[in-house]
N, C-alpha and C positions, 0 to 999 in steps of 0.2 A: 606641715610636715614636709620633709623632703621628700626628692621625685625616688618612688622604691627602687633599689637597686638587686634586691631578691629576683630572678625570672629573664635580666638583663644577661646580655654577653658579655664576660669580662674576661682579659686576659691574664695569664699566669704572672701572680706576684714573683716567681721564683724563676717565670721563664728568662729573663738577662743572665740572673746569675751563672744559669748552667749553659746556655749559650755558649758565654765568655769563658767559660771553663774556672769561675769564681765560686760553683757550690760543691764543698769538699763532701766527698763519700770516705766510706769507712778503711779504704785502704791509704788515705792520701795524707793521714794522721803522721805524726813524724815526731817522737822525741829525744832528747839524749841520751846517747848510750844504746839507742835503739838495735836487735839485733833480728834475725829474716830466718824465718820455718821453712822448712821446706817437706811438704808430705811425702812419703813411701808408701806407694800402693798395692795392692797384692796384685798379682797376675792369674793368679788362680780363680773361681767361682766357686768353690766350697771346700773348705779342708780344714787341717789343722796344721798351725805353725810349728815344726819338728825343733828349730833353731834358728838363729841370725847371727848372720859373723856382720859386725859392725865396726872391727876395729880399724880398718882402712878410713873410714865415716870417721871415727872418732881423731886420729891422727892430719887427717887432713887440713890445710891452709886456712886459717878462721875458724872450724868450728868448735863449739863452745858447750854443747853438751847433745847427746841422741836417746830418745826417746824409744825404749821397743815395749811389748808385752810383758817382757822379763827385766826390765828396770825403771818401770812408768811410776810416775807419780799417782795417784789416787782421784778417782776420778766418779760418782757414785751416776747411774741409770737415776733420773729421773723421767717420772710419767711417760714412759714407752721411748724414750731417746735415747739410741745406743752412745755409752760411756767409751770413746777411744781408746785403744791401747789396755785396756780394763783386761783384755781375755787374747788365746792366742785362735780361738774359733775364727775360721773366715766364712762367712757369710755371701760375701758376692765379688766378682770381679770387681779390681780397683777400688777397694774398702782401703779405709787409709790404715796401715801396721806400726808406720813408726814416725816420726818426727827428726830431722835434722835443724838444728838453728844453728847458723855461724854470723859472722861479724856482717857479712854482705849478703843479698840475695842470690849471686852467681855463687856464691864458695858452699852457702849451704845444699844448692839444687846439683853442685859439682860432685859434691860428699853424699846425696841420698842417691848417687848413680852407683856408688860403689859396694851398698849395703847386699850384701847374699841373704838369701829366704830357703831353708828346705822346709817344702809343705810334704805333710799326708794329706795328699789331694785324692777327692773322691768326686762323684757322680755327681753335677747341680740337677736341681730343676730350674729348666728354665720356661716350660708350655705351658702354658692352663690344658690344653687340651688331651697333654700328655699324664697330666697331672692331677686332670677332675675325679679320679676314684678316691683321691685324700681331702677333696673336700670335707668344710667343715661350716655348721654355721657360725655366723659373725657374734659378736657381743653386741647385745643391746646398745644402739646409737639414742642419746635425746630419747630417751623413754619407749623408743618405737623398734619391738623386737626382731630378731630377722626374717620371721616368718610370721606376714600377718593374712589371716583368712576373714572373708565377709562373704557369706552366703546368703541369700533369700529365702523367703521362708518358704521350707520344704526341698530345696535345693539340695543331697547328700555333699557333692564336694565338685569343685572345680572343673573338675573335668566332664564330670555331669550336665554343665550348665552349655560347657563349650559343644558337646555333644550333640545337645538340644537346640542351639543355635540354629539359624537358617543359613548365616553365612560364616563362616571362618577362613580364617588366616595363622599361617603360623611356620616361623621360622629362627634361625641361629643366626645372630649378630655380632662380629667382635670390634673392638676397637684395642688399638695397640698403645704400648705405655708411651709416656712423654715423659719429657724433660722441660723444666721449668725455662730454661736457657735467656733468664736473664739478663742485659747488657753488662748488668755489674758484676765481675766475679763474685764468687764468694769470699769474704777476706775479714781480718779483725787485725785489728791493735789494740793491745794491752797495757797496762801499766800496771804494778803494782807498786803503792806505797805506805808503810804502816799498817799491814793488813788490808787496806782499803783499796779498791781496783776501779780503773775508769777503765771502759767498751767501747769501742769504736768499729763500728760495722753496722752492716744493712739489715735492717729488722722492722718486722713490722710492728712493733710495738716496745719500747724499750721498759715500759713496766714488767711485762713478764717475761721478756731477758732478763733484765735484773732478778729477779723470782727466779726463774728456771735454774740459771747460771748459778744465782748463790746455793740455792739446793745441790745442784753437779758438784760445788767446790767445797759444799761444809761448812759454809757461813752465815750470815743473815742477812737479808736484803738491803741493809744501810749499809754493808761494806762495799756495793756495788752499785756504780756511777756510771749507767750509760749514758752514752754523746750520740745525736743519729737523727741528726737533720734534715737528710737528705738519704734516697735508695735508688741503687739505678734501676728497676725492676725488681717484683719479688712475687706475687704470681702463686703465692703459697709459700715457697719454697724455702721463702724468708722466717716463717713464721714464728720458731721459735730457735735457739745456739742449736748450729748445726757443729758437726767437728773441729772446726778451723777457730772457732771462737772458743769451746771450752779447751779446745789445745793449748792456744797463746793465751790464754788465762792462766792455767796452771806452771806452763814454762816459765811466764812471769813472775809467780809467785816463787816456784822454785830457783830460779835465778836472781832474783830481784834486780831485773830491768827488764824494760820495756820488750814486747816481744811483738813482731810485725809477719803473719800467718797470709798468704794471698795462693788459695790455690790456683793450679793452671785452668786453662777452658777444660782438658778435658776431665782434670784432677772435678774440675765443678759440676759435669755429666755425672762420674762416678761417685766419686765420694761425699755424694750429699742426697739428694731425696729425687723422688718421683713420683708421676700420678703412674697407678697402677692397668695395667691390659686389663680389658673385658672380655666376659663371652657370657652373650646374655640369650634366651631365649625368650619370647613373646606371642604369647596364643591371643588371638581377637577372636570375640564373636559377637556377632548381630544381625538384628530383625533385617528382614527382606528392604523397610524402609531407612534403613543403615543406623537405627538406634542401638548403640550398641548394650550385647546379655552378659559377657564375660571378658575377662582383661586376667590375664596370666602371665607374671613377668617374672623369669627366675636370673639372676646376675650368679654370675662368678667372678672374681676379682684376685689379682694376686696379690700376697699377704708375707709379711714377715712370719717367721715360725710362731712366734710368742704373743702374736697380735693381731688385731683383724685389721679393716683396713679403710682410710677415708672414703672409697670412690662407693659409695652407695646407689650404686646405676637403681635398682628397682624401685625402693623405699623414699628415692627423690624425684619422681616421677612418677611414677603410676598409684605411687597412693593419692597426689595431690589433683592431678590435673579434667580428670572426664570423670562423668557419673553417670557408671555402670555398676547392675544390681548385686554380680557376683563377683569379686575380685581377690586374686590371691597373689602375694608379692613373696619372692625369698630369695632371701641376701646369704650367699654362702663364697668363703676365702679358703685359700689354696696357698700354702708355703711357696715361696717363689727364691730361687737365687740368685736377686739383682739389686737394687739399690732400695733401700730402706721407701716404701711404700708412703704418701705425703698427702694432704689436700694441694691439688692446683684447680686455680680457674672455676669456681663451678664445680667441686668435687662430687660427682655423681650425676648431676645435674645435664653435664655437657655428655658425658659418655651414654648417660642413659636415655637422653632424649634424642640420639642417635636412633636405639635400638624403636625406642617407643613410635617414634616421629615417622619413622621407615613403615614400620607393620601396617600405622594411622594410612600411609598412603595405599600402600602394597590391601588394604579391607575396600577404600574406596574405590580402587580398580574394578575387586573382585565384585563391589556392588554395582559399577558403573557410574559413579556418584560422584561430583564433584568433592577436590578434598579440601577446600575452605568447608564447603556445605558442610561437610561429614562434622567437621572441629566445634563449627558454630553449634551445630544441632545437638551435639553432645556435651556444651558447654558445662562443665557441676559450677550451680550456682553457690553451694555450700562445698566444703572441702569433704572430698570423699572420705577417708580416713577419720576426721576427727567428730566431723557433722556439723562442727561450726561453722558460722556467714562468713564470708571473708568481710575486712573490713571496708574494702572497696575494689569494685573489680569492674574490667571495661573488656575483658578479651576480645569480646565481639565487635564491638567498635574497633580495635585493632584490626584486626581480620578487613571490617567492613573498610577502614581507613586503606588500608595496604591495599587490596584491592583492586580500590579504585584507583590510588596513584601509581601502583603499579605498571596497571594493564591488565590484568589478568586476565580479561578476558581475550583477549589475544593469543591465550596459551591453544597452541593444538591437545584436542582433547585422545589423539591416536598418536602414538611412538613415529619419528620418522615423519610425521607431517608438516613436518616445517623445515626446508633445506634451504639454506644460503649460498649458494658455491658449493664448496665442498666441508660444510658446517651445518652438519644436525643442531637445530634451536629446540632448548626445552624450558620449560619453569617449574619450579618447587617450591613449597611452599612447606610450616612447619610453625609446630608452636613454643613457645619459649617462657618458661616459669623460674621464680628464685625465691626463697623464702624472704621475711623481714625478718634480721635479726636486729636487735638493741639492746645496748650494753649499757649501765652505770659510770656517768660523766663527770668531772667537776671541772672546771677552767675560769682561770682571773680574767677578769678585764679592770685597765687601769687606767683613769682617764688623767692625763698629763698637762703641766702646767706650760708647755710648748704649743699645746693644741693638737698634739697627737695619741692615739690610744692605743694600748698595749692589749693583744689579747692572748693569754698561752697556755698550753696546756700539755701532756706528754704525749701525744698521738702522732703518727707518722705519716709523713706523706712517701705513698709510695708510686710516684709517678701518677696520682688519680686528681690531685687536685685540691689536697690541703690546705696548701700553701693560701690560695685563694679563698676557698671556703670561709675561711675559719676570718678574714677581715670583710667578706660578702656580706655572712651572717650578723655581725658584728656591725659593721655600718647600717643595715636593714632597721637592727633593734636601736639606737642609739641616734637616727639621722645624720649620719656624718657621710662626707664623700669616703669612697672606700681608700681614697687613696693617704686617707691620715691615718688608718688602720695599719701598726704593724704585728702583723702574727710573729709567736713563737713555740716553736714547738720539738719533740723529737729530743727530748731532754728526760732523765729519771726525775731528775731534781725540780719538776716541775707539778702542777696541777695532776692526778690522776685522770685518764682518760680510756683506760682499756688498750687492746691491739686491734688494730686495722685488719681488721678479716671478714668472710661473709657478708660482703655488701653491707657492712654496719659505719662506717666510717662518720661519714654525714649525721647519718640520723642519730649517731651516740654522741655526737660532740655539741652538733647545733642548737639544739633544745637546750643544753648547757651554758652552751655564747649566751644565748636570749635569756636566763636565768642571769645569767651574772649582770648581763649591761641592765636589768632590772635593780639588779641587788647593787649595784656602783651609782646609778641615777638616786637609787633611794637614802645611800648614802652622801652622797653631794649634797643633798638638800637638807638632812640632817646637818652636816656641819657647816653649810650655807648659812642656818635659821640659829647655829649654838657656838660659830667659832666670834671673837670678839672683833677679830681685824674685819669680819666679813659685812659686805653694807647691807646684808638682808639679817644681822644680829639681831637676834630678838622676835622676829617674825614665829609665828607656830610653822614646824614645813608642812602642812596641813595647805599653806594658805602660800605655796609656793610650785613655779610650774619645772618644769623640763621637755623643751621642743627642738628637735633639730641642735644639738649641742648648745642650748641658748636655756637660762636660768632666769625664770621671771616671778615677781612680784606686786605688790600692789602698786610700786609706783617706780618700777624699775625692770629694764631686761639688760643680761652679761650675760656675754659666752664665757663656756665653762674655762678655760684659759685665764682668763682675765681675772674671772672670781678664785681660782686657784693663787695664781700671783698674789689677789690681795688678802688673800688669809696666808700666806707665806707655806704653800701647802705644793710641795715639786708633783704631788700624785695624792689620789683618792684610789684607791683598789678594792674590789668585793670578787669572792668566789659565788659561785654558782654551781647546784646541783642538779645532773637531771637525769633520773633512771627509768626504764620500765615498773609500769606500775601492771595490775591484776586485766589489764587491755587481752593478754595472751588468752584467758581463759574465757572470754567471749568473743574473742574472732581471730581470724587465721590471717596473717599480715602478707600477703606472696605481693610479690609483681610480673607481671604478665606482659607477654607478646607474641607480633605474628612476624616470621621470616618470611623472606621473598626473593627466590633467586634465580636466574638467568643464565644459564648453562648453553655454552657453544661446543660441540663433542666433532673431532677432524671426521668425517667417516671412513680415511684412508690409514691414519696414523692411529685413532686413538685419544689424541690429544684432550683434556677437556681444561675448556677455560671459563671460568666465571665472568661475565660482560656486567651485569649488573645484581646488587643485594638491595634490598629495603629492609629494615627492622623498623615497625611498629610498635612503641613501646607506651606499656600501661603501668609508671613509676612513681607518681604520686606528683609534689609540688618539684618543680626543677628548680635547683637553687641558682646554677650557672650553664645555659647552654649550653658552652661553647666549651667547656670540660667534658659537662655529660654529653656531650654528641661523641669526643674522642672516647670516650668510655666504651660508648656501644661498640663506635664503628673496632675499636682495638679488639672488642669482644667478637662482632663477625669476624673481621680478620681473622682471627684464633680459630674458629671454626669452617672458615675454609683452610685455613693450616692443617688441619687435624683431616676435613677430606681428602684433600688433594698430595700432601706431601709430609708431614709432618709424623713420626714415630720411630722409638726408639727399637734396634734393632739387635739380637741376641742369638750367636750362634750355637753349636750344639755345647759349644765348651764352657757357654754360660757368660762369654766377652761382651759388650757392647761395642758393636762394627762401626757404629756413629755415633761417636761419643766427642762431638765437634763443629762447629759451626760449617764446616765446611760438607760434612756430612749428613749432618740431622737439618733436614733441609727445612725452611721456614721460607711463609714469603718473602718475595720483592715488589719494587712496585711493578714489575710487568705482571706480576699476578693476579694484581686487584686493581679491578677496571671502576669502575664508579660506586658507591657505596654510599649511603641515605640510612638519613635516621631520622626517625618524624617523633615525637613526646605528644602525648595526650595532654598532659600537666593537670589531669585531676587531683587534687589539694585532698591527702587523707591526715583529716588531723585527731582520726582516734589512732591510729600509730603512733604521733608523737607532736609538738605543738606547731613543729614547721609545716609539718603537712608530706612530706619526705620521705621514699623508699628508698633502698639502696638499688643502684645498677651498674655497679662495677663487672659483677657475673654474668648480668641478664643476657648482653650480647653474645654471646659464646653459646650458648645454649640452642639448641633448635637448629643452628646456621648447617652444621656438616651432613642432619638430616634433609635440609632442604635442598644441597647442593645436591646429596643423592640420588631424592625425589626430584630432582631437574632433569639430572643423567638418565633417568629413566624414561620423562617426559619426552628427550627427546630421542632417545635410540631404542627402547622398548629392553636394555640391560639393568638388573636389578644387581644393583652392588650394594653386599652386606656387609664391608670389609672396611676398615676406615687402618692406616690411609687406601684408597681406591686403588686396587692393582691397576696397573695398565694394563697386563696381559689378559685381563679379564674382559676389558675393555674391547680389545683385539681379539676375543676369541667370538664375544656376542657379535662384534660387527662382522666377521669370514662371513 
C-alpha cells in the first residue's frame, strides 16, 4: 500500500487559485445583457411604509425597472425567511424596501438615492434588558424543550438544591450581537432562461439553495441550477438565500435577463442576518470539596417577533458538559428590532460558554480551588441530559495536555501577583464542547484513463478546507498520490451531499469518498474480469487484486490507466453512499476541549492584550493538520474578537452605529500574539468510518470565557460583559 496520506499536512488545493485571484466568487459571474440591483434601505427600525414616490428612480439615466412593496413581484416566506418586498412592515433599521436595477451599477445606486419613504414610524425594541418582561419561551430545538428540569430524588426544585449547597455562585452575563462580517459581500447573479434559473452566490450548500429558493419563487427544484464553488467567508450567515439572491432571482424572472444584486459592506451588516445579544443568568452550587450539587442557567436571547431564535446559550451548554445532580436549563426570546436573528459560529455554543465558563471560574475562587481541578473533577462521563456514554471523550487529557504545555502552573493563584513593568500578567482557562453532527452523503468518484481521478459531489467549501479534503480522503482510500486527485464540488448538478454547517462538513462527505472509491475499485474489476479488449478477460474478479491504483492477476499487474486504455474505457465511475445510521441512539457524539490564555492588562490605561492561547483539542481522526489547525486557531481568534472588541452596536433609535468594517471592530494581527493548537487525534470510528469529528466551531467556543477568566487572574476585575468595557476595566483598576 502506499505511504497514508490521512494525518499528513497538506496544503490547499484551491490555495493558487485564490491567491492569483483565478477562483471566481458569486459576484464575479457576468452575462449578456446583464443588468445591477441596487437595494433601498429603510432608515427607520420599526414602522410601517405610508408611501414611496419613486418616480425620479424610475425616469432616471439606465434604469430598467424599481421594485417597492406596492408593485413587487411575488415572493412566498419559506421556513422562517423573510420574503423581500412581500409587506410594507419594517421590521429593523436598514431592512431592504425596494430594488432599483438599471443598465450599470453606478445608474442603479444613482437612482435608489432618489427614492422618498414616508414611514409611520414607531418605538423599536432594541434591549433585552429593556425588554425581558415580554419574554417568551423558545420552540422546541432538536427535540430538547426550552425548559428542561432534572432533580434528585427528594430534591422540590432548583432553587432548593442551590440553597442547600455549601458553596454558591451566581450572577448575570451578557454578550452583545455580531455580525457575520465575512470578506465576501453578500451578492448573486441570476439568470433566467425557459423557466429555468442558474445562482451564483456564496452558500453553504447549494442543494438547499436550490430547495429553499425554488420554494420562495413557486417552482420545483429542477428549475434551479446553482453554480458556487467557491465563498469568501460564511460563518452561518451564508446558510441559506438571504435577500439579495431571492431578489435577483425574481427581477430575473420578471425581466428576463440576467440580474447582478451586490449589496454594499454596510447594506451586508443590515440587511441580512446576525447572531443574536444575550443575557444569561447562572447559579452554581457545590460541596465544600468543590463537587458540584446545582447548575442553573437561564438565557435570554433576542428574537424576530414570529420566531425564536438560533443562539441557544443554555440548552448547548449546560445540559451537556458537568455532572451535576440537580440541574435546570431555560431558554426564553424576546422580539428584538434589528436584523433578522441567524446561526453564527457556534450558535449558542460560543455565547453560552461565556456565561457558563465565567461562573465555573468565579465557584473555584469562591472554593479556593484550582480551576483546571474544578473541570477535571466534575468531568460527566455520560452526557448529562440524555444519559448516554459519549462515544469517545478525552477532556481530561486535554486539560492534563494544556496544562503542561502551557505553564500553568506558573499562573499566580492571587489577582495582581504577577507585574511586568507596568503589565498585570494573568491566565485563564475554560472548557470547549461542539456536538457531532452527520448528515446523508452520496459522491462519484471516477477513475480516468489519463491516470487521474475525479471525485465530486455538491458540498461547499467555505473557506474550511473542502477543496483538499475531499482529494486527501480520496487518495487515502484508493492509494493514489493526492496530487492525481481532482475534486469537484459546489455545483446542484452534482452528487448530493447536504449543506456545510455545524461542524458536519467532513464527517458527512468522507465516509462517502471511502464508499465510492470502494464501489469504483469494485467495479474496475468487474469489467477488468468481463470487458473483451481487457487482458484479465475471462478471469472470476474474485481472483483479481487492486493495490495502490495497480490491478493484479494471476500472472499479471497494470495500473488502472493502462487497463482503462486497453478496454477503450475514457472512465469507470461509481457513487457512494454514506449516512448516519441508529449510532445517535447509543451515544452522544460531542468534541471536546481546554482553552488556555495569557492576558497582559496596562495597570495605568486599562489596555488588555492577549500574549498567548493554547486550544487543546479532543476531535477524533484529523484528516489534514494543517487545515484543522487554521480551523481552531480562526475559531480562537473569533473568540478573542467577541472578548476584547467585536459587537454590534444599537442606539435608542434602533440604527446600527457599526454597521462597517471600519466600525465593527475585528482583530489585526497586532491583536493576536502567538496562538497553538495541539490535536489529541483519538480515531472514533463509532461516529463514522473515518474515525472524524467536526471542528470548524470547537475553536470559538470556551476562548472569550478564558480571556475573562485571564483579566481576572490578573487584576482581581471580574468582567461579565462581552465585548470587555474598557471603562470597567479603568474603574476596578482607580
Amino acid at each position: 500500500m502506499a505511504e497514508p496520506v490521512i494525518g499528513r499536512p497538506h496544503n490547499r488545493v484551491d490555495g493558487p487559485l485564490k491567491v492569483t485571484g483565478r477562483a471566481t466568487y458569486g459576484a464575479d459571474y457576468s452575462y449578456p445583457g446583464l443588468v445591477h440591483g441596487y437595494a433601498v434601505t429603510s432608515t427607520v427600525a420599526h414602522g410601517v411604509i405610508r408611501a414611496m414616490n419613486t418616480s425620479a428612480a424610475e425616469h432616471s439615466p439606465g434604469v430598467v425597472a424599481v421594485y417597492t412593496p406596492f408593485n413587487a413581484f411575488t415572493i412566498h416566506p419559506v421556513d422562517g425567511l423573510r420574503a423581500p418586498l412581500q409587506s410594507t412592515a419594517v421590521a429593523h433599521h436598514g431592512q431592504i424596501i425596494a430594488l432599483v436595477v438599471a443598465e450599470t451599477f453606478e445608474q442603479a445606486r444613482a437612482a435608489a438615492f432618489t427614492v422618498e419613504v414616508d414611514y409611520d414610524e414607531r418605538r423599536p425594541a432594541v434591549s433585552l434588558a429593556d425588554e425581558e418582561g415580554n419574554a417568551r419561551p423558545i420552540p422546541p430545538v432538536m427535540g430538547i424543550p426550552p425548559v428542561v428540569t432534572r432533580l434528585a430524588d427528594g430534591v422540590p426544585s432548583i432553587e432548593a438544591a442551590l440553597a442547600d449547597s455549601e458553596v454558591t455562585v451566581s450572577a448575570t452575563y451578557t454578550t452583545a450581537p455580531q455580525a457575520h462580517a465575512a470578506m465576501e459581500p453578500y451578492a448573486a447573479v441570476v439568470t433566467w432562461d425557459d423557466g429555468r434559473f442558474t445562482v451564483h452566490n456564496g452558500t453553504q450548500g447549494v442543494g438547499l439553495q436550490a430547495e429553499t429558493l425554488a420554494r420562495a419563487l413557486g417552482v420545483t427544484t429542477a428549475y434551479i441550477h446553482a453554480v458556487n464553488p467557491f465563498v469568501g467567508g460564511s460563518f452561518g450567515g451564508k446558510y441559506r438565500p438571504n435577500a439579495e439572491v431571492q431578489l435577483a432571482a425574481a427581477a430575473a424572472r420578471a425581466l428576463h435577463r440576467p440580474v447582478k444584486v451586490v449589496l454594499t459592506r454596510e447594506q451586508s451588516f443590515t440587511g441580512t442576518v446576525i447572531r443574536s445579544g444575550t443575557r444569561q443568568q447562572v447559579s452554581l452550587g457545590a460541596a465544600a470539596d468543590g463537587t458540584l450539587t446545582a447548575l442553573s442557567h437561564r438565557a435570554l436571547v433576542g428574537a424576530v417577533v414570529d420566531r425564536g431564535s438560533a443562539e441557544l446559550s443554555a440548552q448547548r451548554t449546560s445540559l451537556a458538559w458537568y455532572a451535576v445532580p440537580n440541574l435546570e436549563v431555560r431558554q426564553t426570546s424576546v422580539p428584538l428590532n434589528t436584523p433578522d436573528p441567524t446561526i453564527m459560529r457556534a450558535p449558542g455554543e460560543a455565547s453560552g460558554s461565556f456565561a457558563l465558563e465565567s461562573a465555573m471560574d468565579e465557584l473555584a475562587i469562591a472554593l479556593r480551588m484550582d480551576p483546571v481541578q474544578l473541570r477535571t473533577e466534575n468531568n460527566a462521563t455520560v452526557h448529562p441530559h440524555s444519559g448516554l456514554p459519549f462515544s469517545s471523550k478525552h477532556l481530561v487529557e486535554c486539560y492534563r495536555v494544556g496544562a503542561e504545555h502551557f505553564g500553568w502552573r506558573r499562573r499566580g493563584t492571587r489577582p495582581r501577583s504577577r507585574l511586568d513593568g507596568d503589565w498585570y500578567v494573568g491566565m485563564g482557562t475554560a472548557t470547549s464542547g461542539y456536538p457531532g453532527f452527520r448528515n446523508p452523503a452520496t459522491v462519484k468518484v471516477g477513475l480516468r484513463a489519463d491516470g487521474t481521478t475525479l471525485v465530486s459531489c455538491d458540498t461547499a467549501d467555505l473557506g474550511t478546507g473542502m477543496w483538499t479534503v475531499l482529494p486527501v480522503v480520496a487518495a487515502q482510500s484508493l492509494g493514489l498520490p493526492v496530487r492525481r486527485i481532482e475534486p469537484r464540488l459546489g455545483d446542484s448538478a452534482l452528487s448530493p451531499s447536504g449543506s456545510v454547517g455545524g461542524s458536519c462538513g467532513v464527517v458527512t462527505v468522507g465516509p462517502a469518498v471511502m464508499a465510492a472509491a470502494r464501489n469504483v475499485v469494485a467495479d474496475l474489476l468487474s469489467l477488468a474480469a468481463t470487458e473483451p479488449g481487457s487482458p484479465f478477460h475471462g478471469l472470476d474478479p474474485a481472483d483479481l487484486r487492486y493495490d495502490s491504483g495497480r490491478v493484479s492477476g494471476p500472472d499479471r499487474v497494470m495500473v488502472f490507466d493502462d487497463l482503462l486504455e486497453a478496454m477503450r474505457h475514457p472512465v469507470v465511475e461509481a457513487l457512494g453512499t454514506a449516512a448516519p445510521g441508529d449510532e445517535s441512539e447509543r451515544y452522544v457524539f460531542d468534541s471536546f476541549g481546554a482553552q488556555f490564555v495569557e492576558v497582559r492588562v496596562n495597570r495605568w490605561t486599562g489596555e488588555i492584550r492577549v500574549t498567548r492561547a493554547l486550544g487543546v483539542m479532543d476531535a477524533g481522526r484529523i484528516v489534514n493538520p494543517k487545515t484543522a489547525r487554521s480551523q481552531i486557531m480562526g475559531g480562537m481568534i473569533w473568540g478573542i474578537s467577541a472578548a476584547l472588541h467585536e459587537g454590534l452596536h444599537l442606539d435608542a433609535s434602533g440604527h446600527l452605529v457599526n454597521a462597517d468594517l471600519a466600525n465593527y471592530l475585528i482583530p489585526v494581527n497586532a491583536d493576536v500574539s502567538e496562538v497553538d493548537v495541539h490535536f489529541l487525534d483519538h480515531p472514533d470510528t463509532r461516529f463514522n468510518p473515518l474515525g472524524s469529528r467536526g471542528i470548524g466551531e470547537l475553536g470559538i467556543v470556551g476562548t472569550a470565557a478564558a480571556v475573562a477568566n485571564a483579566v481576572h487572574n490578573a487584576t482581581g476585575i471580574r468582567i461579565r460583559e462581552l465585548p470587555m468595557p474598557l471603562e470597567q476595566v479603568l474603574a476596578g483598576l482607580a
